[in-house]
C-alpha positions in Angstrom: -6.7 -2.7 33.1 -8.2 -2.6 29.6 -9.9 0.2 30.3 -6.7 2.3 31.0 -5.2 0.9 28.1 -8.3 1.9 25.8 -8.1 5.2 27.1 -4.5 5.9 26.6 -4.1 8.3 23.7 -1.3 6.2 21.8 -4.3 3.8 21.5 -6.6 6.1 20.2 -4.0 7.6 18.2 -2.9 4.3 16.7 -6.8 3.6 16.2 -7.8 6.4 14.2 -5.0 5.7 12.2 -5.9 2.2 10.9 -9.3 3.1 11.0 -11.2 0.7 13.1 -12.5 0.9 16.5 -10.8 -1.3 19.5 -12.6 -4.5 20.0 -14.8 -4.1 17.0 -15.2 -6.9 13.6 -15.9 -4.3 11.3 -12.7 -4.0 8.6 -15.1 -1.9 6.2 -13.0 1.3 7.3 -9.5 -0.3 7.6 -7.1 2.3 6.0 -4.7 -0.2 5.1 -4.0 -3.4 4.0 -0.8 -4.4 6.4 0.0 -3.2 9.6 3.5 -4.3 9.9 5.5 -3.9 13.1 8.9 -2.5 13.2 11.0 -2.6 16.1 14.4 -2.4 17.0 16.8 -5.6 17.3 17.5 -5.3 20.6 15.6 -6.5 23.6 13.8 -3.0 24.2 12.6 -3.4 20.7 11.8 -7.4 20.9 9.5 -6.2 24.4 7.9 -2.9 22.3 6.9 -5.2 19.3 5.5 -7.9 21.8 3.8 -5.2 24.0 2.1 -3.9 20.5 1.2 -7.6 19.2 -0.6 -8.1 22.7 -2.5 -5.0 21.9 -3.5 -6.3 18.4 -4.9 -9.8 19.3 -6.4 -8.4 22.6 -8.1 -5.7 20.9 -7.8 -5.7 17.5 -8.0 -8.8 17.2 -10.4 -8.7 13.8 -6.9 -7.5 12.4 -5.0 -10.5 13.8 -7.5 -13.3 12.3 -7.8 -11.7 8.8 -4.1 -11.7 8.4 -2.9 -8.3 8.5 -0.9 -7.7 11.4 2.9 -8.7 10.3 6.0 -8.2 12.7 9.4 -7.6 11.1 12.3 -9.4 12.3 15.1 -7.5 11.7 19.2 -8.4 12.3 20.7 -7.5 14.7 24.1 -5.9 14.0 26.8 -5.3 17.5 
């Protein structure tokens, strides 16, 4: 549910880094000026950096509409 995910402290932790709270429009105390996501290649990467972007539009989703939340598509080398 979103309150388990809210509570979970990779959450909080990614939370207090960027400075700004879950679910809230205020960007006055955003510590940076991209969030870029970096994931591996693979498919275990391509589900972690989908699993993260859900988080950002479900609940940072301030982020999201002011543009900065990037993913990185990197290539994938066999």
């Amino acid at each position: 549910s979103s309150d388990e995910v809210l509570a979970s402290q990779e959450v909080h932790d990614i939370s207090v880094a960027i400075g700004i709270d879950p679910d809230s429009d205020d960007l006055s105390q955003l510590r940076y000026g991209k969030i870029c996501i970096l994931a591996d290649a693979d498919s275990d990467g391509l589900h972690i950096a989908t699993l993260l972007c859900a988080l950002f539009v479900r609940h940072f989703r301030a982020l999201v509409k002011n543009g900065h939340v990037y993913v990185a598509l990197p290539p994938l080398y066999r």
